[in-house]
Every structure is written in structure tokens, then in C-alpha cells.
C-alpha positions as CSV (number, residue, x, y, z in Angstrom):
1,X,-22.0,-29.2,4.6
2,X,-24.4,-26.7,3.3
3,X,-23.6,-23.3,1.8
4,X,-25.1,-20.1,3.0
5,X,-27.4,-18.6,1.0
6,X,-26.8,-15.1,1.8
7,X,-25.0,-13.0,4.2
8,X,-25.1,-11.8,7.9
9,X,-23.1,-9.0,7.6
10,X,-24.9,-5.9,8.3
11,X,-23.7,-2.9,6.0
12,X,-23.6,0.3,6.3
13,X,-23.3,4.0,4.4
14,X,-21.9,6.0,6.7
15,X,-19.9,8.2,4.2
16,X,-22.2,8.6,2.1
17,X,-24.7,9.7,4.9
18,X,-22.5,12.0,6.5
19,X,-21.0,13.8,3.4
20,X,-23.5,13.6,0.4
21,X,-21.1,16.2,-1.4
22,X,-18.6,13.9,-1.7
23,X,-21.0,10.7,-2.8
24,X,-22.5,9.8,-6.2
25,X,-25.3,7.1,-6.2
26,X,-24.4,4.7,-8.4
27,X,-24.4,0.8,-9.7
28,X,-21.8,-1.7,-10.9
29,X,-21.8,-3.0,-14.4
30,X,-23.3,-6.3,-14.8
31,X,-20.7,-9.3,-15.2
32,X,-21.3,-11.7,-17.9
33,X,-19.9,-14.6,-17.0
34,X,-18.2,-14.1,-13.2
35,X,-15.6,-16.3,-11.9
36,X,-13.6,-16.5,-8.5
37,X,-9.9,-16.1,-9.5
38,X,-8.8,-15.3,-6.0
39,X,-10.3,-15.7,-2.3
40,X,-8.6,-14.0,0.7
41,X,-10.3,-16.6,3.4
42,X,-8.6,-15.3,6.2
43,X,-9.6,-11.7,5.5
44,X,-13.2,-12.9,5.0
45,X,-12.8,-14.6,8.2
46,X,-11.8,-11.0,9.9
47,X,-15.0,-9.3,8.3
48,X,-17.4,-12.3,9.1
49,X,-18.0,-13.4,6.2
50,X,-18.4,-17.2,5.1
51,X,-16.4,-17.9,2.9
52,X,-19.0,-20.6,1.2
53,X,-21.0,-17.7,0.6
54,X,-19.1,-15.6,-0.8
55,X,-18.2,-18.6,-3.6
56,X,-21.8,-18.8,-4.4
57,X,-23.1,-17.1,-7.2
58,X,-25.1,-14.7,-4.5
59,X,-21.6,-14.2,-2.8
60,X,-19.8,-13.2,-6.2
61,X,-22.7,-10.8,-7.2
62,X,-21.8,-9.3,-3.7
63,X,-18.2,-9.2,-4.8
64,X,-18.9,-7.8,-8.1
65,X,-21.7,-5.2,-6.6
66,X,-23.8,-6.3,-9.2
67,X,-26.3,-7.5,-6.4
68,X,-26.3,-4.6,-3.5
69,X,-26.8,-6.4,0.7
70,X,-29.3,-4.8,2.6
71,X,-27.9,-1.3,4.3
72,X,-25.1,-0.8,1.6
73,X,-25.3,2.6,-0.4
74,X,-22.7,2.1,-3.5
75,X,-21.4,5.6,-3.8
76,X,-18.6,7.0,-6.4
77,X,-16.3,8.7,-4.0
78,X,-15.1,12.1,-4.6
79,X,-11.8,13.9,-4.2
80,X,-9.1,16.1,-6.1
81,X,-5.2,15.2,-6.5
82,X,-2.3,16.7,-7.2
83,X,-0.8,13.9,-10.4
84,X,2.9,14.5,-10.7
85,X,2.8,17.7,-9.6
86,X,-0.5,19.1,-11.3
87,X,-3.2,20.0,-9.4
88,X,-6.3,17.9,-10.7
89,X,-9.6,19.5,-8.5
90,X,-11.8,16.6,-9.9
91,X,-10.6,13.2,-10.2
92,X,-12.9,10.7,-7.7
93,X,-13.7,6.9,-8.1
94,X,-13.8,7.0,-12.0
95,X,-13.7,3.6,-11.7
96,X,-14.6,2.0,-8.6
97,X,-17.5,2.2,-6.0
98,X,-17.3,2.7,-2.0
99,X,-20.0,-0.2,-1.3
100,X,-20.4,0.6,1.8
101,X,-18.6,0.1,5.6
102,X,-19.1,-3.0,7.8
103,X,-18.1,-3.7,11.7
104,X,-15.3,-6.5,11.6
105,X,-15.4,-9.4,14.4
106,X,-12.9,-7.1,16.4
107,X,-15.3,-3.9,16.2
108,X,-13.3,-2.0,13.7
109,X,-15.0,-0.2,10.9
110,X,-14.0,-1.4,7.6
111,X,-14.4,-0.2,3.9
112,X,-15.7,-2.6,1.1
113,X,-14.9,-1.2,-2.4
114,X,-14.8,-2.4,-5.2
115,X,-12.3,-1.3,-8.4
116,X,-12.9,-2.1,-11.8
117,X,-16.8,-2.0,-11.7
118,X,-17.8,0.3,-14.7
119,X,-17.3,3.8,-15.6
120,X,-18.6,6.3,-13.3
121,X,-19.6,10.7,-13.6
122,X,-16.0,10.7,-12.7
123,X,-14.3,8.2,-15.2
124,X,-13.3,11.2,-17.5
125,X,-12.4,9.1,-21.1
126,X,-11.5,5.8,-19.2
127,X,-13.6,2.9,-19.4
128,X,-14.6,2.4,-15.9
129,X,-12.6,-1.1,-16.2
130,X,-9.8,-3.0,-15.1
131,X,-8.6,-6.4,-16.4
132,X,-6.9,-9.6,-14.5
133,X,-3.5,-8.6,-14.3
134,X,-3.1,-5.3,-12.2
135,X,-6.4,-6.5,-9.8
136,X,-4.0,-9.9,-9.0
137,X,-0.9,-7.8,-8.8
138,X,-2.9,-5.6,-6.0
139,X,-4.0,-8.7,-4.4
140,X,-0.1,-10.4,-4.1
141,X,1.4,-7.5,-3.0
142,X,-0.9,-6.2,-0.5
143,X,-0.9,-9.6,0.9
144,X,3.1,-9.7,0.9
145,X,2.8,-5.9,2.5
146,X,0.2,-7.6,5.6
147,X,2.7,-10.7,6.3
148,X,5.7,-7.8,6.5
149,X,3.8,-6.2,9.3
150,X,3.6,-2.9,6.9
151,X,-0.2,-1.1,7.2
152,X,-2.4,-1.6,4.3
153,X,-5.9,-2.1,2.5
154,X,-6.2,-5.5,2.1
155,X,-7.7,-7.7,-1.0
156,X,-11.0,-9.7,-0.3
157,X,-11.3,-11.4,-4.1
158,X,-11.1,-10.7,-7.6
159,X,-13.7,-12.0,-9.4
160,X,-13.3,-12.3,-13.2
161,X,-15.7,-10.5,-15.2
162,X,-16.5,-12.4,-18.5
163,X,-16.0,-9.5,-20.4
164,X,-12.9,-8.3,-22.3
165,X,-11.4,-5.0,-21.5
166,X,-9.3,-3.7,-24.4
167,X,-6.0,-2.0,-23.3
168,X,-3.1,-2.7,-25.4
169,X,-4.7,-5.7,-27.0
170,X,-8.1,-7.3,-25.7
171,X,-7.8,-9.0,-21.6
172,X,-10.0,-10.2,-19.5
173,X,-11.8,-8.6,-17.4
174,X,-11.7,-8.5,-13.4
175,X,-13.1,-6.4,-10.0
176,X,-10.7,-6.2,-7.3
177,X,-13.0,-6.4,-3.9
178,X,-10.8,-4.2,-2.0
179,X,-11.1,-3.9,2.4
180,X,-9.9,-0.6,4.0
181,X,-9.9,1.4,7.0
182,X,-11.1,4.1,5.0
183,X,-10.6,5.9,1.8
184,X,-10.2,8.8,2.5
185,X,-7.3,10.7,1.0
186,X,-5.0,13.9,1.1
187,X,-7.0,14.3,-1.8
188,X,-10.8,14.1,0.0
189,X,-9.7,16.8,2.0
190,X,-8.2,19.2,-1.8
191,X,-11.4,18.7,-2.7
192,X,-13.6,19.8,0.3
193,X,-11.2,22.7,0.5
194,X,-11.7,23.5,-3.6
195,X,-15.8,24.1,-3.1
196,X,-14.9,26.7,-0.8
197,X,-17.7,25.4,1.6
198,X,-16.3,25.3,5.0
199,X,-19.0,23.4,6.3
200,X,-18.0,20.4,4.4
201,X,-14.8,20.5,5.1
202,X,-15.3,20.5,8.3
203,X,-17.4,17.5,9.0
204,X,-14.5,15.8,6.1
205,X,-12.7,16.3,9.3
206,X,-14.8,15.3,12.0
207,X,-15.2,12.2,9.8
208,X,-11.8,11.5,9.6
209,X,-11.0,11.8,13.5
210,X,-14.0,9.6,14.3
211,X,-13.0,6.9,12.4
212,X,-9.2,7.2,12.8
213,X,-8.2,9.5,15.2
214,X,-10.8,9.8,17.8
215,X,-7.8,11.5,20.7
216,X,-7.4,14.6,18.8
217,X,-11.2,15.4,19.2
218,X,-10.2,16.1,22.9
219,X,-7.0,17.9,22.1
220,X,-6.8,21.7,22.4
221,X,-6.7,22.2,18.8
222,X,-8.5,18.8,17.2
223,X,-7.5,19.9,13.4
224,X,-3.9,20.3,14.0
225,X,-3.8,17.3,16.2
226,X,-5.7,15.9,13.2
227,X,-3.0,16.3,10.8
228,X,0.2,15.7,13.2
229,X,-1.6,12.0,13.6
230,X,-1.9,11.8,10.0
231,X,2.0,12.8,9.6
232,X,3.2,11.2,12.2
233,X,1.4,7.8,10.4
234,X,2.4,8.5,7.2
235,X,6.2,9.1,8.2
236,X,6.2,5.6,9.7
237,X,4.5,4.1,7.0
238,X,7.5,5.4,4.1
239,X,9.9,4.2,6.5
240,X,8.4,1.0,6.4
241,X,8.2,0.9,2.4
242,X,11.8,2.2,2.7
243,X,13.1,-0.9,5.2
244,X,11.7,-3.8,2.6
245,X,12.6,-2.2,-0.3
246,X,9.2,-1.1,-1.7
247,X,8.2,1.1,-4.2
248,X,4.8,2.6,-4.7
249,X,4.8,4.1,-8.0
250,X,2.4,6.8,-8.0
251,X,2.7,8.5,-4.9
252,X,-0.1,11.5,-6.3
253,X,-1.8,12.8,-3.2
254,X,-5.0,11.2,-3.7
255,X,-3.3,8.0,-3.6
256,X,-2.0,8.9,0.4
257,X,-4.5,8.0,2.8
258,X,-5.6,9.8,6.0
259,X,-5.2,6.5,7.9
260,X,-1.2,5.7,6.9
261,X,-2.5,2.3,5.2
262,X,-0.8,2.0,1.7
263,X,-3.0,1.7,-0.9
264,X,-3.7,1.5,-4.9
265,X,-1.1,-0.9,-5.9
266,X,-0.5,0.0,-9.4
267,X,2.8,0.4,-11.0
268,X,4.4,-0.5,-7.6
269,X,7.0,-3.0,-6.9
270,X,9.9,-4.8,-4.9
271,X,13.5,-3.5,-5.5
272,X,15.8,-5.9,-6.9
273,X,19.0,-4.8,-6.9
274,X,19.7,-1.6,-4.5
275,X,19.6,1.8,-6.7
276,X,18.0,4.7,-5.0
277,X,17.3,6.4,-8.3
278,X,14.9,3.2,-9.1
279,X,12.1,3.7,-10.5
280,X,9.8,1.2,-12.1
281,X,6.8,3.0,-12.9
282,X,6.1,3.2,-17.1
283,X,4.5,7.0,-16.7
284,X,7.6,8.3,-14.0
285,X,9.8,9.7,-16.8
286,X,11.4,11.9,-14.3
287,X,11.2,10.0,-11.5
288,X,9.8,12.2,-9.1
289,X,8.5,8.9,-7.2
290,X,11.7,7.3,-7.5
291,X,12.9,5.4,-4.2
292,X,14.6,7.7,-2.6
293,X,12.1,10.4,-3.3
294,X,9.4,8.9,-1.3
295,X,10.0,10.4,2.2
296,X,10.2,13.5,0.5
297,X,7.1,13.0,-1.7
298,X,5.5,12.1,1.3
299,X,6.3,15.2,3.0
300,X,5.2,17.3,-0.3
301,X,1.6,15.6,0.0
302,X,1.4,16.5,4.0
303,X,2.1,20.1,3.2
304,X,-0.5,20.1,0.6
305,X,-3.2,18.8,3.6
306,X,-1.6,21.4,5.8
307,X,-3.0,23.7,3.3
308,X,-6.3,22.6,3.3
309,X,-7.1,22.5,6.8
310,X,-5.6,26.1,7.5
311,X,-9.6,27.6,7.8
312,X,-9.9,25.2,10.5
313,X,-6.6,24.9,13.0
314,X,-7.1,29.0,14.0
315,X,-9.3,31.8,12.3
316,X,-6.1,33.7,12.2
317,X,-4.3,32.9,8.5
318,X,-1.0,33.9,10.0
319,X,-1.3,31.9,13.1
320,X,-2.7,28.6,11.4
321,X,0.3,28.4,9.2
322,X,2.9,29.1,12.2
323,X,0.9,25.9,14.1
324,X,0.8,23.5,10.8
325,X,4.4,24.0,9.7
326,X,5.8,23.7,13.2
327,X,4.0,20.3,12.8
328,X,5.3,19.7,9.4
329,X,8.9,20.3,10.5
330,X,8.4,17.2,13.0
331,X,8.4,14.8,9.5
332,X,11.8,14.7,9.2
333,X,12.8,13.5,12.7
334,X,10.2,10.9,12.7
335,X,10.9,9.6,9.7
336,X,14.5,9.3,10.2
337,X,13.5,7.9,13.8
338,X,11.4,5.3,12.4
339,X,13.8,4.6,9.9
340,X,17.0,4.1,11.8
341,X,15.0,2.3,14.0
342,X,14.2,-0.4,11.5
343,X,17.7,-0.1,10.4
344,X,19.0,-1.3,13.9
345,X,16.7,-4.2,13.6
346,X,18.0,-5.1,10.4
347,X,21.0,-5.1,11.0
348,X,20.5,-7.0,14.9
349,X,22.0,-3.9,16.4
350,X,21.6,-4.0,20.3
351,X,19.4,-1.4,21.8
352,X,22.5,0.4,24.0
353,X,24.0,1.4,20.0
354,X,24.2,5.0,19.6
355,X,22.0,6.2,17.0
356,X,24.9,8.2,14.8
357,X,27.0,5.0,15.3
358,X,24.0,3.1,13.8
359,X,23.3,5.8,11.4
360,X,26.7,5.2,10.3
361,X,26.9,1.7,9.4
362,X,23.7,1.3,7.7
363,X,24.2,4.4,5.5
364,X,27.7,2.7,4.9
365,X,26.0,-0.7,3.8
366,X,24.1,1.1,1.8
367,X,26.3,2.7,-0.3
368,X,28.5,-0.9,-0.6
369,X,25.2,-2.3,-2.3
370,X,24.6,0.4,-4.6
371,X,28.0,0.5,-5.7
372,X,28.6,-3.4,-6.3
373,X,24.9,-3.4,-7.4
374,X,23.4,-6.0,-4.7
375,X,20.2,-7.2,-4.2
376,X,18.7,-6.0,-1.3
377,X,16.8,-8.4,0.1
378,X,18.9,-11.5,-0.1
379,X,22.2,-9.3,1.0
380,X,20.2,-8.1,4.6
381,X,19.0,-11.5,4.6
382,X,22.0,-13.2,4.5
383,X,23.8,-10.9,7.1
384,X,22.4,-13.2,9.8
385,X,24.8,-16.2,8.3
386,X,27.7,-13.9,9.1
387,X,27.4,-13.5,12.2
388,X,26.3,-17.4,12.9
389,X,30.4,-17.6,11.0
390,X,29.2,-18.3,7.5
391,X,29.8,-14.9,5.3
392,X,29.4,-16.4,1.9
393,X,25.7,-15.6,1.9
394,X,26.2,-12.2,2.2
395,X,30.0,-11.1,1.1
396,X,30.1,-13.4,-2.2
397,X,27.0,-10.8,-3.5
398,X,29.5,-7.6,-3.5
399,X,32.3,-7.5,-5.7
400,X,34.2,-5.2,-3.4
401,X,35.0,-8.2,-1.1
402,X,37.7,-5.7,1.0
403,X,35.0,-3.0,1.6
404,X,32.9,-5.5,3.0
405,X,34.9,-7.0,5.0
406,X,36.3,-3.7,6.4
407,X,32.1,-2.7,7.1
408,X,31.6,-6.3,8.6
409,X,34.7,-5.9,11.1
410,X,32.7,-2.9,12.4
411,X,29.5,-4.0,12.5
412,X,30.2,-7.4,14.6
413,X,31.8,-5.6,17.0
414,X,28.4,-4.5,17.9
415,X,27.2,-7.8,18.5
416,X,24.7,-8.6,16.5
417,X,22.2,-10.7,17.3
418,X,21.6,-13.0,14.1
419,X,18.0,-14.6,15.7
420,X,16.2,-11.3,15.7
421,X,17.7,-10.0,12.1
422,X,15.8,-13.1,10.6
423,X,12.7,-12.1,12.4
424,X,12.5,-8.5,10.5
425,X,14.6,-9.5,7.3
426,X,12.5,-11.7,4.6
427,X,13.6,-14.5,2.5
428,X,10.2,-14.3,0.5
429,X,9.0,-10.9,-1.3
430,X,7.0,-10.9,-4.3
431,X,10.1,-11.4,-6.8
432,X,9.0,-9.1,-10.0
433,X,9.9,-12.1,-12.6
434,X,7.6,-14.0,-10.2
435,X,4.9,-11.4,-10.1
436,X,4.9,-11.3,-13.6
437,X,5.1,-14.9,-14.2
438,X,1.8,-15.9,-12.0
439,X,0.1,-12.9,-13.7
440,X,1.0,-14.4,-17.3
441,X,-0.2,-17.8,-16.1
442,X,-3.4,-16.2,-14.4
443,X,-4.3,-14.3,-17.1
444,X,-4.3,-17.3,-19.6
445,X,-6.4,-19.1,-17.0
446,X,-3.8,-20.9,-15.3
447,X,-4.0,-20.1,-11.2
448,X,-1.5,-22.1,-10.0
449,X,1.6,-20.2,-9.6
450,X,-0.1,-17.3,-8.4
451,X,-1.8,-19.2,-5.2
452,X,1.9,-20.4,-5.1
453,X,3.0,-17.3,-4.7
454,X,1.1,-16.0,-2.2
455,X,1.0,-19.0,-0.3
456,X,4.9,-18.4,-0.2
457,X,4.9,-14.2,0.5
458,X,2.5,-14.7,3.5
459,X,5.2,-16.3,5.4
460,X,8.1,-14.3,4.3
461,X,10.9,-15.1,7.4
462,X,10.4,-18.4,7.5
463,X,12.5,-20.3,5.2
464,X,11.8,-23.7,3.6
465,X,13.2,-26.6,1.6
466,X,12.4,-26.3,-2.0
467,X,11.4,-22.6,-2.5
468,X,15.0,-21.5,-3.2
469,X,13.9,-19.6,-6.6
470,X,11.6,-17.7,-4.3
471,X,14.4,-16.2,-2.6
472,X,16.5,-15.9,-5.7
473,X,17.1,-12.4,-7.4
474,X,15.8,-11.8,-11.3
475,X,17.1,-14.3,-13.7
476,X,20.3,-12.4,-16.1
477,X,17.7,-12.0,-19.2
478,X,14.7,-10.9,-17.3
479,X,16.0,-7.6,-18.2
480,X,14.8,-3.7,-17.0
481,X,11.6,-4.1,-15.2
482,X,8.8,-1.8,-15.9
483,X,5.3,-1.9,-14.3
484,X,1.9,-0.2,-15.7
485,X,-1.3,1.5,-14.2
486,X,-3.5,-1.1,-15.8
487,X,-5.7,1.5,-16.8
């Protein structure tokens, strides 16, 4: 069979087109000696790519951006951020590149960027790089995230770079080739709203409705219809992070995007055992992005794009900020909507439950597993066995054996439907000691457990013979588990 030579897709630069301001021209850093570490075929397959091509040395220069396809504008995206708290007006792509958008074989517009490609204007004192480790970790998780049904960017490749990157000691070197609906962040918009320039703020907005949103640019009022789609996106997304037990890490508001896909998976990961003060992140000393923080986090960021788009929901200061928080005051309901929703699905609650009676029993489980320290994933997991008449799975995890019993005697009453639980609650997540374990082997050149891995998260309901230490919690000496930016 013979390889492509080159590719069909058709890019294009839309951003950069339509908001200069927020665009710096710029190129990749050469790669030395590149090398395919990782190939998301089925994503390729959804952009139109071949996937021979894009294993060809013209198809990793692609990847890399070291060779730019025809109608692609490689741009250094700007945007400001509020980091733990502290307004930054001037943070941007310090190390990545927007390479441009392309039309996927459904129609949709789709980002291609690219993180780890050199040092940009806005790389500050960073090096513009990023090594093997965190680009894999970005490319198992949001993988695991897409085969949970939660929205997020996905991971094309990561190509290794030839080139060490020094960090703690001296890694190798990789891009992450990262897919999105956009990138555009709470953060795009604090920084269109910090040049004072109206103008740009306003198409920022058009933009965003075009490519997301296109009902609110019929609505009475298509700014604040703008932002309650964004909230009302966002709210469902943390209560989707909140169902499986994830953790972001870094929730700074140019890390929320306008389109309620999660992105930038750096110091994120699964929770192990239930804690809602868990935190896992090495720079979250306070834990203000601890797990139970997130909704509220979440809200936090919304206000803060409330705040920008003020100018443009009424002329009136006074009336703009009546309309935006009467829309903000709508993200608690929907978040608790969405979540007790996914709560009655975990636990195979019939539709004809009453919401505080469901309320009820999950905040109840709840408080059983973070009191007899259970692991959340196996324990939801093995609720189904209960109700088939097998309880082990579930009650021998909780040391409190008459509390469970005296929730489970409730709960059944209900009658659960066990079929549907294993639909919505995984064997498979992307076990930290796991994570870490294929990123150790990876990183010394060995690939095999991490395509394990992720050949085992993409079908995380369906359980199978032999992968019983995927489904197992952290070994006793794997100790307390901290992740790291990777910057």
C-alpha cells in the first residue's frame, strides 16, 4: 500500500483573520530528531487525515509545525487569566501555537494546536518547551475523558522531539498535537476587555457565537444569551468531572473554555479514594482547586466573564449587571440539576424517584465513603453486584459494614436497576500508579504500557478477563500522589 505524500486537508486561519489583536505570527522550533510516540488514529480519522501520512516524516513535520500546510497561519494566541486568584492581563500561548482550524468529515470546525513548540513573545522566563511525560499524560487522560462521554479537546499525537528539555533534571523532549473546538477562554475575553477597545471585544464575541453558539445571535440580547450558553455548559461539564471523580488541577480562568470542553491536562487526575478536600496538584498549597471547590471555582470564573461582557449586554452599567447576575444565579440549579441527575444514574435510581429522596441517598453514600475512606470508583462500580445479590463488591470496601447496610436497605427499596448503573459507572479510569507507571516506561523509551493503557481506558464499562489491576485501587506503598505542570 502506498503512503501519502502529503495532505488533503485544507486549513484555515480564521482567528487569526478575524482578530489580529489577539494573533502573533510565529514558527515552531525545529525538531532534531522527531519520533511518533503516540497516534490517535481514530481522531485522525474524524479530521480526515491519513493516518500513513501523518507517520511520514512530512506528516510528523505537520505534527511538529515545523513544516506549515497550505492555508495554515501559526499564530501565538493571546489572552489574560486570573492564576489562583491574581489577575495576570498578559499570559497567551507562551508555549504553544494555534496552527490553524480545519472542517472535520462531519462539518464541524476544529482547532489544531500544537503545545510544546518553542518559546513564544508570550513565554515570559519559560522555555517554550514541554518534555514526554505531561504531553502523554494529556493524551491518556483526555482519551479516558472522550470514552466517559465527558466534553473535551482531544490529543492527535505527540511526537518526540530529539531534544532534551531540562526541568528537574534533563527529559526528553515532546509536542503534544492537540484538536479543539476552539481555544478560546474566559481569559480571551479578560484580555479583549483589558485594551479597553470595544471593538475587539466585540467581534471576540461574535467569534465565539459563530463558532459555538450560533442561537444566541438571534436572541433579544445575543451577549447575554452568549454567556448563559457558556454557563449553562460549563455547569454541566463540573458536574461531569464531579460524577467520575476527576480533578483538573488548575482551574485559572484561562484554562475554562468558552465551549465547556475540558482542557490543559496538567496537574489533573482521577480520585482514588473519596476525600472532598483532595487535591493533587504540587503548586495548590491551599487548595483552592481542591475537589469540592470546583463547582464553585467554576462559578468564580463565569462571574469574572460576566464582567467582561458588561459594555456589551446593555449600554446602561446598572442594567447590564442586574441581566448578567440574574444569569449567574441560574449556575447553582443547573449544576446541582446536572449533578443529581448523574447521581440517579449512578446509583440506577428510577426516573419516578423524587429528587430530595435521591438527593438524600447519594449525599449519604457520600459521606459513608469519605468516612471509611473508599475508593470511589470501584465502590459505585460494584453497587451494581448488590443489587444482582452479591454485596461483597461493594460493602467489604467500608469498614462501617452496619452503616452500609442501613444505606443499602434504603436504596434497594428504590429498585435499582443494576444494567443501566454499569452503563454510567467505569471499571477502567486512568489509575494514577498506572498513569505514572506508562509515563516512566515511555519516558525511558518503552511504549508498551502506555498503548496498554489507553487501549484499556477507551472502553471503560466493559469489563474483561485479565485486566483486574486496571480496576484495582493504588497499591499500600504507592503513597500520597502529587502531579506537576510539566513546565
Amino acid at each position: 500500500m502506498s503512503v501519502p505524500t502529503h495532505s488533503r486537508i485544507i486549513f484555515d486561519g480564521r482567528f487569526a483573520r478575524e482578530l489580529p489583536e489577539m494573533a502573533v505570527a510565529w514558527q515552531a522550533d525545529d525538531a532534531p530528531s522527531p519520533r511518533l510516540l503516540a497516534l490517535n488514529e481514530p481522531v485522525a480519522a474524524e479530521l480526515g487525515f491519513e493516518p500513513g501520512f501523518l507517520r511520514s516524516p512530512k506528516g510528523l513535520a505537520l505534527l511538529l509545525g515545523t513544516s506549515v500546510p497550505d492555508g495554515a497561519t501559526p499564530v501565538a494566541q493571546a489572552y489574560s487569566g486570573h492564576q489562583f486568584g491574581s489577575f495576570n492581563p498578559r499570559l497567551g500561548d507562551g508555549r504553544a501555537l494555534l496552527l490553524g482550524e480545519v472542517t472535520d468529515v462531519e462539518g464541524r470546525l476544529r482547532d489544531i494546536h500544537l503545545k510544546g513548540s518553542g518559546r513564544t513573545p508570550f513565554a515570559r522566563g519559560g522555555d517554550g518547551l514541554a518534555v514526554v511525560g505531561p504531553m502523554l499524560r494529556e493524551y491518556i487522560v483526555s482519551e479516558a475523558m472522550q470514552a466517559l462521554g465527558v466534553p473535551t479537546t482531544r490529543s492527535l499525537a505527540v511526537v518526540a522531539t530529539g531534544r532534551d528539555v531540562r526541568r528537574e533534571t534533563m527529559l526528553p523532549g515532546a509536542v503534544l498535537t492537540r484538536v479543539a473546538s476552539s481555544h478560546l477562554r474566559v481569559g480571551s475575553f479578560q484580555y479583549a476587555a483589558a485594551t479597553g477597545e470595544q471593538d475587539l471585544l466585540k467581534r471576540l464575541a461574535d467569534h465565539a457565537i459563530s463558532r459555538h453558539y450560533p442561537e444566541a445571535a438571534t436572541a433579544e440580547r445575543p451577549y447575554l444569551a452568549l454567556f448563559e450558553s457558556v454557563l449553562s455548559a460549563q455547569a454541566a461539564l463540573v458536574a461531569q468531572w464531579m460524577l467520575v471523580g476527576f480533578l483538573h488541577g488548575v482551574m485559572n480562568t484561562d484554562n475554562m473554555t468558552i465551549s465547556g470542553e475540558t482542557i490543559d491536562y496538567g496537574p489533573c487526575a482521577f480520585m482514588d479514594v473519596f476525600d472532598y478536600s483532595t487535591v493533587y496538584s504540587s503548586i495548590d498549597r491551599g487548595g483552592r482547586y481542591a475537589y469540592a471547590n470546583q463547582p464553585l471555582i467554576a462559578e468564580w470564573n463565569l462571574a469574572r466573564l460576566a464582567e467582561t461582557l458588561l459594555p456589551l449586554i446593555d449600554e446602561e452599567q446598572e442594567q447590564a449587571i442586574a441581566l448578567a447576575v440574574g444569569v449567574l444565579e441560574s449556575f447553582r440549579p443547573r449544576y446541582s440539576g446536572a449533578w443529581l441527575e448523574g447521581m440517579k444514574a449512578k446509583l440506577g435510581l428510577p426516573d419516578d424517584v423524587e429528587d430530595e429522596v435521591a438527593s438524600a441517598l447519594a449525599n449519604d453514600v457520600l459521606t459513608l465513603l469519605q468516612e471509611n475512606h473508599v475508593d470511589y470508583t470501584s465502590f459505585f462500580r460494584g453497587l451494581s453486584s448488590v443489587v444482582r445479590g452479591d454485596a461483597r463488591p461493594a460493602r467489604d470496601k467500608v469498614l462501617d459494614v452496619a452503616a452500609f447496610d442501613a444505606w443499602a436497605e434504603r436504596w434497594l427499596t428504590h429498585g435499582p436497576d443494576a444494567d443501566a448503573m454499569d452503563r454510567v459507572n467505569p471499571v477502567y479510569i486512568p489509575r494514577n500508579h498506572l498513569v505514572e507507571e506508562a509515563l516512566e516506561a515511555a519516558t525511558a523509551g518503552d511504549l508498551g504500557p502506555l498503548d496498554r493503557l489507553v487501549e484499556v481506558v477507551a472502553r471503560p464499562f466493559e469489563e474483561r478477563p485479565g485486566l483486574e489491576r486496571y480496576a484495582a485501587g493504588a497499591p499500600d506503598d504507592f503513597g500520597k500522589y502529587t502531579t506537576y505542570c510539566g513546565t
